[in-house]
C-alpha positions as CSV (number, residue, x, y, z in Angstrom):
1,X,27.9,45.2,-3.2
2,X,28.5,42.9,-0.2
3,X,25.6,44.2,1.4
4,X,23.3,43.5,-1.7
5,X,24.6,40.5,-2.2
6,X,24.2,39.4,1.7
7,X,20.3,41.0,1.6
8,X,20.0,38.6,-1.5
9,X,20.9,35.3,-0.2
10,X,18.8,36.1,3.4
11,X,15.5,36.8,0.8
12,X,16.5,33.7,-0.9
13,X,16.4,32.2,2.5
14,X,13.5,33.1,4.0
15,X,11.4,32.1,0.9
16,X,13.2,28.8,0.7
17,X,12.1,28.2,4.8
18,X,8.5,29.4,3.9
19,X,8.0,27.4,1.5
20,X,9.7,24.3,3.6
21,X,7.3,24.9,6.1
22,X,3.9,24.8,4.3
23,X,1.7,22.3,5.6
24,X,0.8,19.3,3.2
25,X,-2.7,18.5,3.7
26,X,-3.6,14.9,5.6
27,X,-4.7,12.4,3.2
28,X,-8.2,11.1,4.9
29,X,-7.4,7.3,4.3
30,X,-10.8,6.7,5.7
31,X,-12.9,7.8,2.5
32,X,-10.1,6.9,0.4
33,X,-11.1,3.0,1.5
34,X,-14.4,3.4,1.5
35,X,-13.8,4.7,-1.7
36,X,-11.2,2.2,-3.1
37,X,-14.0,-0.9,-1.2
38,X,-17.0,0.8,-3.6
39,X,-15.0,0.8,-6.7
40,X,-13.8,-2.3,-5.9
41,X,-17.4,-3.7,-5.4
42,X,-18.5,-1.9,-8.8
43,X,-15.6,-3.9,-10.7
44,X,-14.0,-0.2,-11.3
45,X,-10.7,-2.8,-10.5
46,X,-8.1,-0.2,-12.0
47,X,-9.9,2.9,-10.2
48,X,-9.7,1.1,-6.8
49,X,-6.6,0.3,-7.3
50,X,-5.3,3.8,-7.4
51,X,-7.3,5.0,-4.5
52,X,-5.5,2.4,-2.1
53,X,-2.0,3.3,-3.7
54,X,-2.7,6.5,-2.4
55,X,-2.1,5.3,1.3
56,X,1.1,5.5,2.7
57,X,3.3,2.8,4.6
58,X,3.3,6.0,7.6
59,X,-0.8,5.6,7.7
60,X,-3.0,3.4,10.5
61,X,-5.1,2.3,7.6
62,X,-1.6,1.1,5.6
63,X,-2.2,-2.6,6.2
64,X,-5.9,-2.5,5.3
65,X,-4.9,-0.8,1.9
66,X,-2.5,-3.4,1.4
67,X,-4.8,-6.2,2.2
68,X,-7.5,-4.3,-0.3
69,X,-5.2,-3.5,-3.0
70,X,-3.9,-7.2,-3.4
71,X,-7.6,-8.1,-3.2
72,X,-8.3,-5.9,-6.2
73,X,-4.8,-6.7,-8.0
74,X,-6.7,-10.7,-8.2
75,X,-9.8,-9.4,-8.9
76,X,-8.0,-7.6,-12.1
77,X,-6.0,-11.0,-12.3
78,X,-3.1,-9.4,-12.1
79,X,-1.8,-11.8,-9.7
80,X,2.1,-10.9,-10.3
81,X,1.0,-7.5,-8.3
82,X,-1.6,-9.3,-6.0
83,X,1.1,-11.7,-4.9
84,X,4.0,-8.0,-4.3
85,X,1.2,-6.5,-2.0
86,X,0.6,-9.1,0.1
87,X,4.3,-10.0,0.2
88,X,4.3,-6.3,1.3
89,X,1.9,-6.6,3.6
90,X,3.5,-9.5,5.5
91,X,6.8,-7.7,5.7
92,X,5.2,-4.9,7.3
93,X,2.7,-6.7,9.2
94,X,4.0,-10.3,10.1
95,X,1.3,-10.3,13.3
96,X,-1.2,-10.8,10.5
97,X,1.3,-13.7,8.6
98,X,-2.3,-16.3,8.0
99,X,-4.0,-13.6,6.1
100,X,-0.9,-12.5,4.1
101,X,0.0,-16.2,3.6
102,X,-3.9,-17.1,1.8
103,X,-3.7,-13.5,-0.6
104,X,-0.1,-15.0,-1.3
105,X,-1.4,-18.6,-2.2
106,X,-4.2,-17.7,-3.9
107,X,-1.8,-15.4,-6.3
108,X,0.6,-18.8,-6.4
109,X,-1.8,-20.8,-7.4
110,X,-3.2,-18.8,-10.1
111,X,0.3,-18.0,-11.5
112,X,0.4,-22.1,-11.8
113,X,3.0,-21.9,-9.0
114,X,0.9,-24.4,-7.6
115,X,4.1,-25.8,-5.1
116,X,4.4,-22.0,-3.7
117,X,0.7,-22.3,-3.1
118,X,0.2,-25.3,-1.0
119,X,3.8,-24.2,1.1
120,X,1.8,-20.8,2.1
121,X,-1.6,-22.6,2.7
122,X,0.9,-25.1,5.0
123,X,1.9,-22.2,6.6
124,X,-1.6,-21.2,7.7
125,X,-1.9,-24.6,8.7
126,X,1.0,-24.9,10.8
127,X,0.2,-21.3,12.5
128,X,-3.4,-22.9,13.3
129,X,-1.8,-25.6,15.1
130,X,0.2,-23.6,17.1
């Protein structure tokens, strides 16, 4: 009985580390920009949306998508989520702060937080000067 019981567990195992060890295929952030950039350019707003959600923070193409996505959040005028991606964006990627700082202003400014706005075009300004 132990041994049947011991033969069962070690199958149980071996599927378990099989199946562990299967090889997720590599997203080709590539095409899925080009991609997301022609929706985008088509006004597919929703449909290029998705395609740059599909790149993770882990990817070299990450801070493009980000930069994308919150351009195609505005373009939808959904600003709320425009303004999160870019805020995102400059989290991750603070050496990039000037770009992060306009999509974040832009977003203020049409969400009427028109205060926000001119603080994060200041910003650009002050990093200019420096």
């Amino acid at each position: 009985m132990i041994k049947i019981a011991c033969c069962c567990i070690s199958f149980m195992l071996v599927i378990v580390s099989i199946n562990a060890q299967q090889k997720t295929k590599p997203i080709a952030s590539g095409v899925l920009l080009e991609n997301g950039v022609k929706l985008h350019d088509e006004k597919k707003y929703k449909d290029a949306i998705e395609e740059f959600k599909k790149i993770n923070r882990n990817d070299t193409n990450y801070s493009t998508a980000l930069h994308e996505l919150s351009l195609s959040y505005y373009s939808d005028s959904n600003f709320l989520e425009s303004k999160k991606a870019a805020e995102t964006g400059l989290k991750y990627f603070p050496e990039d702060k000037n770009k992060w700082y306009n999509l974040i202003a832009n977003a203020e400014d049409e969400l009427g937080n028109f205060d926000a706005a001119v603080a994060n075009y200041d910003k650009i300004i002050a990093n200019d000067e420096n």
